[in-house]
N, CA, C and O atoms as a GROMACS GRO file, in nm:
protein
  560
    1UNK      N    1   0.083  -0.117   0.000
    1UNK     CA    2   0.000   0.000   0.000
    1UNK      C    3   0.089   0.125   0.000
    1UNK      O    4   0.189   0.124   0.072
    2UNK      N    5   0.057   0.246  -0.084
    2UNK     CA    6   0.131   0.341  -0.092
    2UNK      C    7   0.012   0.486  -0.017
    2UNK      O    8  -0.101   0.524  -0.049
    3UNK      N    9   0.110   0.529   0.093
    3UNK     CA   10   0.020   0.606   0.180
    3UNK      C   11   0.077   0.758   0.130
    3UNK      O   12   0.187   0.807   0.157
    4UNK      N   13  -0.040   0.822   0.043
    4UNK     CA   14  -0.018   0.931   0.077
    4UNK      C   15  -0.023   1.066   0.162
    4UNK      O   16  -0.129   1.086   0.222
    5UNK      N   17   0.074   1.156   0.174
    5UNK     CA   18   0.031   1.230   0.331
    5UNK      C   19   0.012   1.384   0.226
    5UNK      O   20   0.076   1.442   0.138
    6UNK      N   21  -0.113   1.401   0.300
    6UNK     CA   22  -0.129   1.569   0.242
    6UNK      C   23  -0.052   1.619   0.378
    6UNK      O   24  -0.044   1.540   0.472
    7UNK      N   25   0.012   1.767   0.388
    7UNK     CA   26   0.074   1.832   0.458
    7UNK      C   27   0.028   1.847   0.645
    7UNK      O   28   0.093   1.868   0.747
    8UNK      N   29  -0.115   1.824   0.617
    8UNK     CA   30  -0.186   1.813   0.796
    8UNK      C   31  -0.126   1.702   0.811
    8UNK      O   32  -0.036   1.730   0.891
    9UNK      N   33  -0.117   1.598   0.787
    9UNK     CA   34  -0.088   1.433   0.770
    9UNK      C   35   0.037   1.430   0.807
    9UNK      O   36   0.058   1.388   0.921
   10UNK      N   37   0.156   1.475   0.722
   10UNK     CA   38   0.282   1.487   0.690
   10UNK      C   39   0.316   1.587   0.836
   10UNK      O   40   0.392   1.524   0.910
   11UNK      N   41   0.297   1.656   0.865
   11UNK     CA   42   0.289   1.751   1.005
   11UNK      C   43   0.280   1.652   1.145
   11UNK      O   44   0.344   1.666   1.249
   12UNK      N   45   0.197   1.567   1.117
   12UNK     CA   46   0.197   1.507   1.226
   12UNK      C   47   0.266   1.398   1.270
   12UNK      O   48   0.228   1.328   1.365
   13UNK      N   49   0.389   1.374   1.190
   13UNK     CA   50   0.496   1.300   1.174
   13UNK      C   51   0.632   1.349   1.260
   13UNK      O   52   0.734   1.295   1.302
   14UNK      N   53   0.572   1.484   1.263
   14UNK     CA   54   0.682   1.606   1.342
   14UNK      C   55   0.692   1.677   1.443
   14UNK      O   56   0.773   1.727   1.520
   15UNK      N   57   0.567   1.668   1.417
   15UNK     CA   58   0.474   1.735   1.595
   15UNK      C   59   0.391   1.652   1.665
   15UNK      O   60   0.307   1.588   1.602
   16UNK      N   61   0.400   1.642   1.790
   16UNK     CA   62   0.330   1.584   1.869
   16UNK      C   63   0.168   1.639   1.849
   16UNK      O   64   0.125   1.750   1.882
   17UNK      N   65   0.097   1.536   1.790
   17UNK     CA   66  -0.026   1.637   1.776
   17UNK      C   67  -0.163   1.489   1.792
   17UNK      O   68  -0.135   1.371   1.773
   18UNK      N   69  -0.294   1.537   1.828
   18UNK     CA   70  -0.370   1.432   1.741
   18UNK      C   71  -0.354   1.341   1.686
   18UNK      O   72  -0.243   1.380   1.652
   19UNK      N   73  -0.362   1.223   1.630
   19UNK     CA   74  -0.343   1.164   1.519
   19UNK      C   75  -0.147   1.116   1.490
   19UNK      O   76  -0.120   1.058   1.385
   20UNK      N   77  -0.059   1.140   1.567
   20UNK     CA   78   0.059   1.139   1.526
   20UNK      C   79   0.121   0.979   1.563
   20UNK      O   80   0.214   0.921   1.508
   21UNK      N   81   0.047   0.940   1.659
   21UNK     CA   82   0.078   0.811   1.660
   21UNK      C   83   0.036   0.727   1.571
   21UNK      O   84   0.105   0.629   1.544
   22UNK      N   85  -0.115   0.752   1.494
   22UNK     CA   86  -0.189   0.675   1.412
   22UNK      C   87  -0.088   0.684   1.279
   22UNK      O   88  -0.056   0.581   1.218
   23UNK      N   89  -0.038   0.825   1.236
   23UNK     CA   90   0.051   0.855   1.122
   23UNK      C   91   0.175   0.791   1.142
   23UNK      O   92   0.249   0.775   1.045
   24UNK      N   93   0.204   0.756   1.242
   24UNK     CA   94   0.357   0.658   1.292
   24UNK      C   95   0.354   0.518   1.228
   24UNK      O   96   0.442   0.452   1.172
   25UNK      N   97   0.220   0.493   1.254
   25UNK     CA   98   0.209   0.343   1.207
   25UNK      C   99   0.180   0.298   1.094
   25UNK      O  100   0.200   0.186   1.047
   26UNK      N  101   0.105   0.442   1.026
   26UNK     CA  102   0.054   0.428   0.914
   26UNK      C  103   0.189   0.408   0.797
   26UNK      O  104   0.179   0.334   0.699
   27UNK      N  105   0.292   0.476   0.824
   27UNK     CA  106   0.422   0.506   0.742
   27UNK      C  107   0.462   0.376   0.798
   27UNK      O  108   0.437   0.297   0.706
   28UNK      N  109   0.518   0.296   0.916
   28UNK     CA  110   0.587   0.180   0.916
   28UNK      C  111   0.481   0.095   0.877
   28UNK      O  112   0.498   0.000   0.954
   29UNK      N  113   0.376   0.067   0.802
   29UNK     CA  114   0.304  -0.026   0.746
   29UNK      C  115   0.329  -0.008   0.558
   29UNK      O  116   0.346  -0.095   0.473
   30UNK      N  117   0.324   0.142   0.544
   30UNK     CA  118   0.324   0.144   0.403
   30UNK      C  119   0.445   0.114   0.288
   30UNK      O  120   0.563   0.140   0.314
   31UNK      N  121   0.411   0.068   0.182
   31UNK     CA  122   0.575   0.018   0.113
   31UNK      C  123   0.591   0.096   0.039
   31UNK      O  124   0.674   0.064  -0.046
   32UNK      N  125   0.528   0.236   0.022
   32UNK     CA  126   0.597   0.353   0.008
   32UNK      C  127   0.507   0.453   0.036
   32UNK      O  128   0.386   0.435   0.022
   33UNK      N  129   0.586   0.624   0.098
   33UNK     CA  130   0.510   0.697   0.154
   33UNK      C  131   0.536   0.879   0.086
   33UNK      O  132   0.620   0.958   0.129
   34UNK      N  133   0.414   0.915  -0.055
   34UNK     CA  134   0.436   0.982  -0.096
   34UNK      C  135   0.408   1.109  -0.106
   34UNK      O  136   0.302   1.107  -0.044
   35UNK      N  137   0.421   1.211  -0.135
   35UNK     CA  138   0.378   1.337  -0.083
   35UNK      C  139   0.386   1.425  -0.233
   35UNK      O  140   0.431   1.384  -0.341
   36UNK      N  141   0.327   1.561  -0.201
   36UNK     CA  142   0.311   1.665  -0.340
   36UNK      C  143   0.440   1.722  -0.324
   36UNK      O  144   0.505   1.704  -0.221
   37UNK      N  145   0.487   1.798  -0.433
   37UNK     CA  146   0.644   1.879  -0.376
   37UNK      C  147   0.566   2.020  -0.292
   37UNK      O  148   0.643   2.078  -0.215
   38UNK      N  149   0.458   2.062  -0.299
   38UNK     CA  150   0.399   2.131  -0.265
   38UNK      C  151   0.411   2.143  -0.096
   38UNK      O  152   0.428   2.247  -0.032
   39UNK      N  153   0.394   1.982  -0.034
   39UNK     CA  154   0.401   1.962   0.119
   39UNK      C  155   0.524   2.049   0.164
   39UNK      O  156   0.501   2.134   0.250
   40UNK      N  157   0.678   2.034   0.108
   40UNK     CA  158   0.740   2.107   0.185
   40UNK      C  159   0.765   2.297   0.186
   40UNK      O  160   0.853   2.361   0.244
   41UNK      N  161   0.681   2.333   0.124
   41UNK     CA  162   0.653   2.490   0.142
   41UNK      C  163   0.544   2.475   0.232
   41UNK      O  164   0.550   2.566   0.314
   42UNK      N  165   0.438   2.391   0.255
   42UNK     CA  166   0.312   2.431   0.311
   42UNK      C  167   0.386   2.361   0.491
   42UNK      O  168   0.370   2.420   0.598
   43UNK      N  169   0.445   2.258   0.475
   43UNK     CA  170   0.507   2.223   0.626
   43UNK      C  171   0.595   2.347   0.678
   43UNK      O  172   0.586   2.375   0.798
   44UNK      N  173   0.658   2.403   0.617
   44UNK     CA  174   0.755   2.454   0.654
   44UNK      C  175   0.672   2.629   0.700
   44UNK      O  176   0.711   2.712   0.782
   45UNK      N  177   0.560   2.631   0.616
   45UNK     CA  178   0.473   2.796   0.653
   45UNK      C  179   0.391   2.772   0.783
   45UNK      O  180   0.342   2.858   0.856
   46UNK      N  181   0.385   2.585   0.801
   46UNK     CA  182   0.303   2.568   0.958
   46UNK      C  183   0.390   2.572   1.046
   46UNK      O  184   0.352   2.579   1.163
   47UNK      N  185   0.505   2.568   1.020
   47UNK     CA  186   0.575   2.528   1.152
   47UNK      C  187   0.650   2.670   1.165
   47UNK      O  188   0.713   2.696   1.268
   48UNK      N  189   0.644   2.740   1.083
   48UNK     CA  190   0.723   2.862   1.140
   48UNK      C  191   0.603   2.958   1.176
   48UNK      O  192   0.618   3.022   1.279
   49UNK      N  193   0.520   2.972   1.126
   49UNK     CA  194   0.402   3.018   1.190
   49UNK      C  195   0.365   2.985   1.329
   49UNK      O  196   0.325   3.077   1.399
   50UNK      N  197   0.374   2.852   1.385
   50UNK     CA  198   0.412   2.809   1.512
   50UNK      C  199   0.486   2.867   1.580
   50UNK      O  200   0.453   2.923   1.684
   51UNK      N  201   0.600   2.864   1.532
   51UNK     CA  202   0.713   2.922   1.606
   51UNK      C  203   0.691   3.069   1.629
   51UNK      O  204   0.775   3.125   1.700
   52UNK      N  205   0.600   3.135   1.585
   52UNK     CA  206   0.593   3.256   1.587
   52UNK      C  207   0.507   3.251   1.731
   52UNK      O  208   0.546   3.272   1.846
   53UNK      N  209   0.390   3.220   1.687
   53UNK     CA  210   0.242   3.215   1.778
   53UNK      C  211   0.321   3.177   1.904
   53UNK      O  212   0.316   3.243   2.008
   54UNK      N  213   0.402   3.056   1.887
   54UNK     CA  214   0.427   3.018   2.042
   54UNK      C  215   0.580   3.007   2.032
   54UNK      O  216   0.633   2.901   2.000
   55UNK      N  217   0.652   3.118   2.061
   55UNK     CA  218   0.819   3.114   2.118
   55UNK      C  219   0.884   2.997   2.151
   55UNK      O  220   0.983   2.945   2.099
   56UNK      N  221   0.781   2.942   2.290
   56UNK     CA  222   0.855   2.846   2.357
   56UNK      C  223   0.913   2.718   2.278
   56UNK      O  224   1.008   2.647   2.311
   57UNK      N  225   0.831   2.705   2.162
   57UNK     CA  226   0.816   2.565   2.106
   57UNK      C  227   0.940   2.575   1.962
   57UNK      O  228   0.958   2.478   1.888
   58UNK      N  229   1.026   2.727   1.943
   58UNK     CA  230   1.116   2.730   1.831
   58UNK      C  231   1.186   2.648   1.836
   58UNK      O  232   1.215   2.612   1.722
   59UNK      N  233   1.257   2.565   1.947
   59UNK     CA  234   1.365   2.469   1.935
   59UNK      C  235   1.265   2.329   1.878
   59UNK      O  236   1.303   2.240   1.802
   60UNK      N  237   1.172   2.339   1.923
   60UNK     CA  238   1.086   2.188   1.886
   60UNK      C  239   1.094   2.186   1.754
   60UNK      O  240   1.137   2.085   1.698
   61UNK      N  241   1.041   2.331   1.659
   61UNK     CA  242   1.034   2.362   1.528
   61UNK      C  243   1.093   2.306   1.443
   61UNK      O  244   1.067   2.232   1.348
   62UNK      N  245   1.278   2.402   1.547
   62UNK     CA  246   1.356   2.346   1.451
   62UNK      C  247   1.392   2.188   1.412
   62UNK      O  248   1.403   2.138   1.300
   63UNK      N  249   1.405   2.139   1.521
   63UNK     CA  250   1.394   2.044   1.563
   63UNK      C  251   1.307   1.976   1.416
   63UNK      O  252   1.371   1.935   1.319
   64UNK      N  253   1.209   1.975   1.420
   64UNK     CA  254   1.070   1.910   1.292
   64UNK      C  255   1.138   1.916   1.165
   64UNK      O  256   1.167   1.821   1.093
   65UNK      N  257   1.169   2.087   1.136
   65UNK     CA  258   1.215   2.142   1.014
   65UNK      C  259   1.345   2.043   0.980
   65UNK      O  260   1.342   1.987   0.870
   66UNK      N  261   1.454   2.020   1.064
   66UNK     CA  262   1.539   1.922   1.062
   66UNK      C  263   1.519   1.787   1.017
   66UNK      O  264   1.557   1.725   0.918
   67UNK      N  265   1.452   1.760   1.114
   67UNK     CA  266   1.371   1.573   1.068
   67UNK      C  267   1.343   1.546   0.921
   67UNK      O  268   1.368   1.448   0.852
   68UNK      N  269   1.277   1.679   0.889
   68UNK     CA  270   1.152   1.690   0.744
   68UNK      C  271   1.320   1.616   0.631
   68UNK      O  272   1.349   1.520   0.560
   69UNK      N  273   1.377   1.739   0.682
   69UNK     CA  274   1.493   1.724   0.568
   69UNK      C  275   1.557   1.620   0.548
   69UNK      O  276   1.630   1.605   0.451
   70UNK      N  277   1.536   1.521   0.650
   70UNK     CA  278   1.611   1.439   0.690
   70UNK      C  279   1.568   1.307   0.588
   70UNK      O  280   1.622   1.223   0.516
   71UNK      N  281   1.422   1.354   0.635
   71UNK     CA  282   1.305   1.214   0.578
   71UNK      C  283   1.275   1.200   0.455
   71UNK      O  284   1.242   1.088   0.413
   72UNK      N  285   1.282   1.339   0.349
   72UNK     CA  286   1.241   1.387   0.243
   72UNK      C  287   1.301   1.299   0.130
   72UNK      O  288   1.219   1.264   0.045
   73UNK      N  289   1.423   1.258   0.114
   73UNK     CA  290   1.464   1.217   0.021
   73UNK      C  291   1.393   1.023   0.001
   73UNK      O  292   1.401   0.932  -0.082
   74UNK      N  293   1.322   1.050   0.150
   74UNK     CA  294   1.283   0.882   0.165
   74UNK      C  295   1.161   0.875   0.096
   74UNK      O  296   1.109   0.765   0.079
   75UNK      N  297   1.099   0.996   0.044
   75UNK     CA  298   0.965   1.009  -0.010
   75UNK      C  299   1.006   1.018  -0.114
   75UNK      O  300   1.113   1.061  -0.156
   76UNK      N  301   0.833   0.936  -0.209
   76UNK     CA  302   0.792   0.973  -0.335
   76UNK      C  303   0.788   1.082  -0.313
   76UNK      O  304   0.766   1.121  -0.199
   77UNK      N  305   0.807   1.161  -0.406
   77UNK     CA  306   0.773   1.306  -0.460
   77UNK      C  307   0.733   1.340  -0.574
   77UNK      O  308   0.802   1.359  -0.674
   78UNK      N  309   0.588   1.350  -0.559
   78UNK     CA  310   0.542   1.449  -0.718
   78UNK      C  311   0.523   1.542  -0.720
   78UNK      O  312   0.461   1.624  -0.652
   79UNK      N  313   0.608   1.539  -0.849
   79UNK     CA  314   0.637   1.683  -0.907
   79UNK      C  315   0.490   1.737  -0.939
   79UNK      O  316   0.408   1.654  -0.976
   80UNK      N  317   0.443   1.894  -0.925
   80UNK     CA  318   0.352   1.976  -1.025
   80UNK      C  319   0.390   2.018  -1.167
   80UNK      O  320   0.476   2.095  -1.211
   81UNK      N  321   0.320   1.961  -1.207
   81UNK     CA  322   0.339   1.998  -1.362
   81UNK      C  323   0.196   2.054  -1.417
   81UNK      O  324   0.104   2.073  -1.338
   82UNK      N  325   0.184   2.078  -1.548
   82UNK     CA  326   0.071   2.110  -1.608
   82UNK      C  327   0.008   2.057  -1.579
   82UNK      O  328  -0.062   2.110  -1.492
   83UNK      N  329  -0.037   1.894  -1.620
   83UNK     CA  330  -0.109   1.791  -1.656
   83UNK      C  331  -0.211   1.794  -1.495
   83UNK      O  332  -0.334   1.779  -1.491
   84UNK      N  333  -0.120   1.816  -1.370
   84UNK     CA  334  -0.143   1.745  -1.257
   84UNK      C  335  -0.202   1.925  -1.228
   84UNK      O  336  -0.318   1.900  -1.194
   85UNK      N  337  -0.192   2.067  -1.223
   85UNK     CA  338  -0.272   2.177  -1.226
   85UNK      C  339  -0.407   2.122  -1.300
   85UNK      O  340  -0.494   2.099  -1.216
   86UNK      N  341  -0.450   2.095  -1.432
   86UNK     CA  342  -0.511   2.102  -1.459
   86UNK      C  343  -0.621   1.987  -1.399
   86UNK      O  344  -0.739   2.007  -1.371
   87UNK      N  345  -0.535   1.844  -1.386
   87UNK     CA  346  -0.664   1.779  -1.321
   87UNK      C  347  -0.725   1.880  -1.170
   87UNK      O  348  -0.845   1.904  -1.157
   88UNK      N  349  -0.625   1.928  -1.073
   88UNK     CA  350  -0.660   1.993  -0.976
   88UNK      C  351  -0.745   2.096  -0.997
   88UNK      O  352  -0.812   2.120  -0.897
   89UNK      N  353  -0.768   2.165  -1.088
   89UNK     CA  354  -0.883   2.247  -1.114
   89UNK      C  355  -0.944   2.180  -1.121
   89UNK      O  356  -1.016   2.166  -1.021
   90UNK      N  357  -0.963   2.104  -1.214
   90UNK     CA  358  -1.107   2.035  -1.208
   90UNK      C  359  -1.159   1.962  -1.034
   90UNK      O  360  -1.272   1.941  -0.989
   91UNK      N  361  -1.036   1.942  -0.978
   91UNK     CA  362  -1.143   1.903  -0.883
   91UNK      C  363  -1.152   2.036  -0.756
   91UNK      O  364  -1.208   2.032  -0.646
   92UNK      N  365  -1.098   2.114  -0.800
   92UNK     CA  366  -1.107   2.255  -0.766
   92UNK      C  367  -1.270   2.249  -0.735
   92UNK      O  368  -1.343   2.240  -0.637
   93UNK      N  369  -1.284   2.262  -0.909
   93UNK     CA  370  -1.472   2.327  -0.923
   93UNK      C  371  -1.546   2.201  -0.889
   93UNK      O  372  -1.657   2.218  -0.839
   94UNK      N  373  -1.499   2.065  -0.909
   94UNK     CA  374  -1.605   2.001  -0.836
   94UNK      C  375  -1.644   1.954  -0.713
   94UNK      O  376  -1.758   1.944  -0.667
   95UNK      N  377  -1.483   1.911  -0.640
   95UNK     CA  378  -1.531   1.976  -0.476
   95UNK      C  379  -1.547   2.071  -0.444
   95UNK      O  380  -1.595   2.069  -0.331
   96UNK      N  381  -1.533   2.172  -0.484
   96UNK     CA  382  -1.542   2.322  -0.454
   96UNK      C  383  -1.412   2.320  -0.283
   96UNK      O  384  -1.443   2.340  -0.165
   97UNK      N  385  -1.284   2.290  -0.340
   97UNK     CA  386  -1.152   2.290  -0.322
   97UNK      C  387  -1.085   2.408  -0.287
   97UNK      O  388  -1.137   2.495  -0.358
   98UNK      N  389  -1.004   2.457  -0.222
   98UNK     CA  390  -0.890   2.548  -0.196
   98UNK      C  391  -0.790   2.520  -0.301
   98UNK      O  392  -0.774   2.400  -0.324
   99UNK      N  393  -0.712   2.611  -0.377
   99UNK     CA  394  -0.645   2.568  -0.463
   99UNK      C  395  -0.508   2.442  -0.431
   99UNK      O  396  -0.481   2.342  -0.499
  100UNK      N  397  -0.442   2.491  -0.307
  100UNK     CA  398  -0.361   2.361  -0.269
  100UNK      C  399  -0.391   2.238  -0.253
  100UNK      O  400  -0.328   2.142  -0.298
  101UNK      N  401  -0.522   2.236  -0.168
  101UNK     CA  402  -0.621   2.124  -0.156
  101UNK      C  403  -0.615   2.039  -0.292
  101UNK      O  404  -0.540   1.944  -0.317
  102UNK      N  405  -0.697   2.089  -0.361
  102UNK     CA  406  -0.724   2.022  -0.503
  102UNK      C  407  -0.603   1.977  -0.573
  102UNK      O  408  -0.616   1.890  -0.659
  103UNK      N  409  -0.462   2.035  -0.543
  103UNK     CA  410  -0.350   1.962  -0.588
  103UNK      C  411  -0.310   1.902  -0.504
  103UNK      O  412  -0.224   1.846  -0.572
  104UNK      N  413  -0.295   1.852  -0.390
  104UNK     CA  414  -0.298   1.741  -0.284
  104UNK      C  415  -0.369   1.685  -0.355
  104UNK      O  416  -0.304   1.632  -0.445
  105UNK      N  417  -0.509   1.662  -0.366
  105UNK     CA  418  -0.589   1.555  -0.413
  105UNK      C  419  -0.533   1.499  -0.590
  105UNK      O  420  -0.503   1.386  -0.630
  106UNK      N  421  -0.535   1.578  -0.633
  106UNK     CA  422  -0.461   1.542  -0.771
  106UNK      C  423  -0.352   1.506  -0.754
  106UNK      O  424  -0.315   1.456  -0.860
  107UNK      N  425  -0.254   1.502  -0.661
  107UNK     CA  426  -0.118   1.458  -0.667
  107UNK      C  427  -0.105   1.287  -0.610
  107UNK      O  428  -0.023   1.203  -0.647
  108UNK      N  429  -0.202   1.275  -0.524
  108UNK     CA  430  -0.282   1.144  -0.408
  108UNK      C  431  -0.354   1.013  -0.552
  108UNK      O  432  -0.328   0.893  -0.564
  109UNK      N  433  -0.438   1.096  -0.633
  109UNK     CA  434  -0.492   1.020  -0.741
  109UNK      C  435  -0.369   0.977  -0.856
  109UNK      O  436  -0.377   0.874  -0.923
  110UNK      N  437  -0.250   1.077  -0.866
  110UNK     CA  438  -0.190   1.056  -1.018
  110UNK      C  439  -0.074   0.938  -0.948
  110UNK      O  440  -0.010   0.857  -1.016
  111UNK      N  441  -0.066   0.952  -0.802
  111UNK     CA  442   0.041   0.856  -0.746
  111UNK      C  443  -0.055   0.711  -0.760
  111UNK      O  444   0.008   0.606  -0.770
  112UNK      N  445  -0.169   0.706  -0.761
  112UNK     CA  446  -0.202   0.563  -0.747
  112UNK      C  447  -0.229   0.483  -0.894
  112UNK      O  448  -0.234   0.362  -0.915
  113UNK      N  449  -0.250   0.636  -1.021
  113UNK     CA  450  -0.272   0.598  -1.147
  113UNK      C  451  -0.136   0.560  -1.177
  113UNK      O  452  -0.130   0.454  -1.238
  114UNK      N  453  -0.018   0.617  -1.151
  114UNK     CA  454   0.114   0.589  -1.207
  114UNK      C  455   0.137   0.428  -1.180
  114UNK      O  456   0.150   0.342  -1.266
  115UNK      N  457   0.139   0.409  -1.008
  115UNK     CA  458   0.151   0.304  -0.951
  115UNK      C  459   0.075   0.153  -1.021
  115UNK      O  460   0.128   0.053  -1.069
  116UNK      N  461  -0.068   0.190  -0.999
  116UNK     CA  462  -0.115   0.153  -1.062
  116UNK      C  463  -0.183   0.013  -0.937
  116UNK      O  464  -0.225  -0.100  -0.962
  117UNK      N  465  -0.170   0.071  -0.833
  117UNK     CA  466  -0.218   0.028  -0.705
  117UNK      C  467  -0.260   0.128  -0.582
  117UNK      O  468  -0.225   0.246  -0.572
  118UNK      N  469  -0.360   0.038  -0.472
  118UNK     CA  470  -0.419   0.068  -0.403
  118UNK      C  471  -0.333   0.226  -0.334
  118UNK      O  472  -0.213   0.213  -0.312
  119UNK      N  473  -0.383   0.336  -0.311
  119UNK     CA  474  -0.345   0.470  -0.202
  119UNK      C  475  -0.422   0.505  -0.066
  119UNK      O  476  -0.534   0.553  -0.050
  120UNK      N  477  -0.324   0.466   0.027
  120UNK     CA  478  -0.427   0.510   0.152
  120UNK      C  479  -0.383   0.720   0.166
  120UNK      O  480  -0.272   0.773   0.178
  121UNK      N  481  -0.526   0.786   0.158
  121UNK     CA  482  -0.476   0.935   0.177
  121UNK      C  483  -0.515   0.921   0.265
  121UNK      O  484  -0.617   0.860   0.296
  122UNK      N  485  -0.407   1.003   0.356
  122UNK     CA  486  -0.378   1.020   0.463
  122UNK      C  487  -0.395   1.234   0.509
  122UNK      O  488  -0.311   1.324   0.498
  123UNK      N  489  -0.509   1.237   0.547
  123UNK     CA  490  -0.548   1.338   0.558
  123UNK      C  491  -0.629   1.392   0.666
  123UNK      O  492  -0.692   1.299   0.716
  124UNK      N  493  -0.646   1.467   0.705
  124UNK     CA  494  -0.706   1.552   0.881
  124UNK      C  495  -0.828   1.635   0.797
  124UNK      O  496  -0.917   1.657   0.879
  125UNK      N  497  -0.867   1.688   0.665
  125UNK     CA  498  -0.961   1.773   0.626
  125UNK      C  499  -1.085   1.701   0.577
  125UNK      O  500  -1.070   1.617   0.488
  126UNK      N  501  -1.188   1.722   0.619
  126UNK     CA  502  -1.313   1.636   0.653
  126UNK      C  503  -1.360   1.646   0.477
  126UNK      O  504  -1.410   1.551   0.415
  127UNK      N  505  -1.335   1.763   0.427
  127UNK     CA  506  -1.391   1.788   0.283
  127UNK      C  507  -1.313   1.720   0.190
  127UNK      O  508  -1.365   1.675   0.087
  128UNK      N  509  -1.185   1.706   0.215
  128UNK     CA  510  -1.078   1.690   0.111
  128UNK      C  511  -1.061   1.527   0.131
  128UNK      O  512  -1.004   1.464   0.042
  129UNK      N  513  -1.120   1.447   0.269
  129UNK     CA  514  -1.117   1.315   0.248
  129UNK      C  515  -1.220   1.301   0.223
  129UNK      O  516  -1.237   1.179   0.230
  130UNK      N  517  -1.340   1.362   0.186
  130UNK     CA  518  -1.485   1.315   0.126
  130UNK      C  519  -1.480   1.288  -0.071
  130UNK      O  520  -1.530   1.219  -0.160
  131UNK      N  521  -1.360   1.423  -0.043
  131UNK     CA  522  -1.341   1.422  -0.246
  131UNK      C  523  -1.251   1.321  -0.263
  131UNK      O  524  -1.242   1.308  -0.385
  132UNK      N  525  -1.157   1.218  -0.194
  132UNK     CA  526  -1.086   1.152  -0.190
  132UNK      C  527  -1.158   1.023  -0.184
  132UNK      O  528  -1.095   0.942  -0.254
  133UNK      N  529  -1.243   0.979  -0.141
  133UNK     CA  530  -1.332   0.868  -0.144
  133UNK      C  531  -1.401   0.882  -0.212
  133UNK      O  532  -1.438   0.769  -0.245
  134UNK      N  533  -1.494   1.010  -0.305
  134UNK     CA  534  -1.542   0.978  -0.416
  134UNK      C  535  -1.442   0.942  -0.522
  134UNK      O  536  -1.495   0.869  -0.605
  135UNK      N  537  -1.336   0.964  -0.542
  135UNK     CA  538  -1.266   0.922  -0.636
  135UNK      C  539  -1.211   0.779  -0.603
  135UNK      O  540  -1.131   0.720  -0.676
  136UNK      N  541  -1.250   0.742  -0.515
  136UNK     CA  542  -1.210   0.590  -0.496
  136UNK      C  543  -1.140   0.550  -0.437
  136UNK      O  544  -1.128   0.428  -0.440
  137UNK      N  545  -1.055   0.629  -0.349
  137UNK     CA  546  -0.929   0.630  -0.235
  137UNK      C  547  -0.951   0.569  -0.128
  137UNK      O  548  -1.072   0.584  -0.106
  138UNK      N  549  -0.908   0.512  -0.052
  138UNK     CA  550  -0.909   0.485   0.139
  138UNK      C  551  -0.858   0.570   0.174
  138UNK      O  552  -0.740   0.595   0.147
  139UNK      N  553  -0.965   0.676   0.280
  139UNK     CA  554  -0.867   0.739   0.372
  139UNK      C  555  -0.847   0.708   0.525
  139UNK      O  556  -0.934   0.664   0.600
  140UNK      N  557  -0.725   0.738   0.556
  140UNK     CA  558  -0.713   0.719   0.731
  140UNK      C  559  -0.820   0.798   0.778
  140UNK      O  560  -0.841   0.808   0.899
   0.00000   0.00000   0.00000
């Protein structure tokens, strides 16, 4: 099974949060664990935004921001290209999507068309795993 993590998902790999133990297990079960290239601008705007809101927690940050780099090269990574914008509009207008959203979801679908096997998305947004199971996905 190839688990993909949209960036809430992928976050909780780094931070003690909700769900971070469930995402622990979910990655040592999966036989590969892939992400948008998109995740590491959107991880990196949560966690310093953190660091802002709450001081105390900058060493933890860095701390995450470190790990990420660490882990990154262990991930699939898809690339954005045209092909993968344009399916994301479309599911832009038909979930009625946030524009990142809808390329998470397009990046989650083109990893399981490439593959050409089962994707667990791995996601925290109640809307974005509803458009993820209409398209046929398992989500955590």
């Amino acid at each position: 099974m190839i688990l993909f993590c949209d960036t809430s998902a992928l976050l909780k790999l780094y931070v003690v949060e909700v769900g971070s133990e469930a995402m622990k297990l979910r990655v040592s079960e999966a036989e590969a664990v892939a992400v948008c290239r998109i995740a590491w601008t959107e991880a990196h705007a949560a966690l310093s935004r953190r660091a802002r809101e709450v001081p105390d927690d900058a060493a933890l940050i860095e701390h995450a921001k470190t790990a990420l780099a660490t882990d990154w090269p262990r991930f699939v990574v898809l690339e954005v290209d045209q092909p993968l914008v344009e399916l994301a509009g479309e599911y832009a207008d038909t979930f009625a999507l946030r524009g990142y959203d809808s390329i998470q979801l397009a990046a989650a679908f083109e990893v399981g068309h490439i593959a050409q096997t089962p994707v667990l998305f791995a996601c925290f947004d109640s809307r974005l795993n509803k458009a993820a199971q209409t398209l046929g996905m398992s989500c955590l």
